[in-house]
N, C-alpha and C positions, 0 to 999 in steps of 0.2 A: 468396580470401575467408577470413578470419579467422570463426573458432566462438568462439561466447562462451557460458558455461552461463547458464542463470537458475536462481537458487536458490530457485526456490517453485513448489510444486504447486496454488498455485491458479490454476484456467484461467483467472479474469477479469482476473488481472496479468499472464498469460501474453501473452494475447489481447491486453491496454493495450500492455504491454511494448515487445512487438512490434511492434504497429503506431508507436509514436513512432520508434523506433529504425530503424526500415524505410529511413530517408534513409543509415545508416553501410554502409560494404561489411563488414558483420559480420553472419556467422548466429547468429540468437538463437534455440538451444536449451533446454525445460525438464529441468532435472536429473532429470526421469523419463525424462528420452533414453536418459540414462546409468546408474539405477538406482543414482543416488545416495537415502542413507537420508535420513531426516528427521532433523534434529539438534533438540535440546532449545531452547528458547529460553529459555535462565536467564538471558539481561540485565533488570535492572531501566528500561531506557531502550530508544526506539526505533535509537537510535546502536550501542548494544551488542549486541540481535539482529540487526542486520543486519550485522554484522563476523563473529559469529557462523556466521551461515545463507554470507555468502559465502564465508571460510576454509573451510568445511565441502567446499562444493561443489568451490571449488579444489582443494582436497588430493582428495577424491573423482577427480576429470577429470581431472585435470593444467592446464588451461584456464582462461583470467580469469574472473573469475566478478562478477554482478552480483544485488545482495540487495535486496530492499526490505522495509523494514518500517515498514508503515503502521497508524494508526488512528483511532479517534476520541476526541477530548477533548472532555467536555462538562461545562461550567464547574458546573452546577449541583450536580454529581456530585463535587466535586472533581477533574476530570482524569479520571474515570474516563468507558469501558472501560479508553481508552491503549490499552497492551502486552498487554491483554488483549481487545481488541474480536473476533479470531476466536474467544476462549474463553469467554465474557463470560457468556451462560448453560452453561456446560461444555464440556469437554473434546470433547465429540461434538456441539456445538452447532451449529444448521442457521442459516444467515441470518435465516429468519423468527425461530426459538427465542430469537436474540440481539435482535434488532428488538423483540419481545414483552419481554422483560425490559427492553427498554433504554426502551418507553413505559411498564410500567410503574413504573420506579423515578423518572419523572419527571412521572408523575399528579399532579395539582393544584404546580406547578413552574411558578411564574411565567417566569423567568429560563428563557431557553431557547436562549442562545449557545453556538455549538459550532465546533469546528473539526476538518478534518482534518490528521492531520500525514501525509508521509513521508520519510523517510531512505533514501539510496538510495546502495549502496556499492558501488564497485567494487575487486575485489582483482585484480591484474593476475597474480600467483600466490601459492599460500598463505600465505608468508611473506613477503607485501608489508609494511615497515614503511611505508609511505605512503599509504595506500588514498584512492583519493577517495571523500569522503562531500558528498553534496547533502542539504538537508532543505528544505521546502517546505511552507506549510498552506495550507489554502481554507476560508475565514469562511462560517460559516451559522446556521441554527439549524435545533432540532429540533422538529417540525412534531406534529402531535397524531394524525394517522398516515397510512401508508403512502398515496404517490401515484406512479405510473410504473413500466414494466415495464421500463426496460432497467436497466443496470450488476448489480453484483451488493452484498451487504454492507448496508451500511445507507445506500444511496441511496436509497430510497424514504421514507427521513423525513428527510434533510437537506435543507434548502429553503438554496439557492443565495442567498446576501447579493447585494441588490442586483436579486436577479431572484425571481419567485413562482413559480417550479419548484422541485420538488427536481431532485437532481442522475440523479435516475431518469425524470427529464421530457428532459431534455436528450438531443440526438443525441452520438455517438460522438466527432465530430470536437467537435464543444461544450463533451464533457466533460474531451477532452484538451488543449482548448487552456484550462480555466480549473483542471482538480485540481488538489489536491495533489500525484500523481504526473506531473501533464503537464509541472506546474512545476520538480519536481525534476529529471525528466531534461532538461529545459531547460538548466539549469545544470549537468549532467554534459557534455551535449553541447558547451557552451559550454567546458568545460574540457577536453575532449577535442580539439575542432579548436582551441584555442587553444594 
């Protein structure tokens, strides 16, 4: 069985991650296995941190390494949080901290379409010039507040296009088979067994 690092410390992509990939003969380790450091994410794109974040961890491991970087785009905002939705009310920002910033900047905000993106890169080692990159969104909008206790991020105000949940209402398997990230490793996996 092949090890593969994940290059993010957050448990709740650890946790997705994982379970989509669960089908490959490949252990998906978090780069906290190996006490790899946190790298800077100075891309201005979600394509560019996650080339980023996975180079990082390969050279760290020695091991192929797989990055995601995800967030939320909402139209009203111009695009934003984006590249900034883990940081969106600061650097030390808690889910709710970012959640609370992100209904208030959109108080009295007609327009309330939003999307998730992610970009998901695999470097096979650090100096892959070829890396496969997936990227994938999931259409919603954003809700006037918080409903659902599972996922983590700001699921509890994105209401699922097409269904009256947010994506914090949805079971586990639900939310993998409609995200953004369910989607893109879709399409890695597709490129992988293909």
């Amino acid at each position: 069985m092949t090890t593969w690092v994940l290059a993010t410390g957050n448990k709740g992509k650890v946790a997705e991650l994982s379970a989509l990939l669960s089908d490959l003969d490949i252990t998906i380790k978090p780069q906290s296995d190996f006490n790899v450091s946190d790298v800077p994410e100075t891309g201005t794109t979600f394509v560019e941190n996650a080339i980023i974040k996975a180079r990082h961890a390969s050279a760290q491991t020695g091991l192929p390494a797989i990055a995601d970087d995800s967030g939320l785009i909402v139209d009203a905002l111009n695009g934003a949080p984006g590249v900034y939705s883990a940081r969106y009310a600061g650097t030390d920002a808690s889910d709710s901290d970012n959640i609370d910033k992100l209904l208030a900047d959109m108080h009295n905000k007609e327009q309330r379409s939003a999307r998730f993106c992610c970009v998901l890169v695999l470097m096979r080692h650090k100096d892959d010039p070829l890396p496969l990159i997936c990227q994938a969104t999931w259409e919603g909008e954003i809700t006037q507040s918080r409903s659902g206790l599972e996922g983590f991020g700001y699921d509890p105000v994105f209401k699922v296009a097409g269904m009256d949940k947010t994506s914090a209402e949805l079971t586990k398997d639900q939310k993998n088979a409609l995200s953004h990230r369910g989607q893109a490793l879709q399409l890695l996996l597709a490129q992988l067994q293909g």
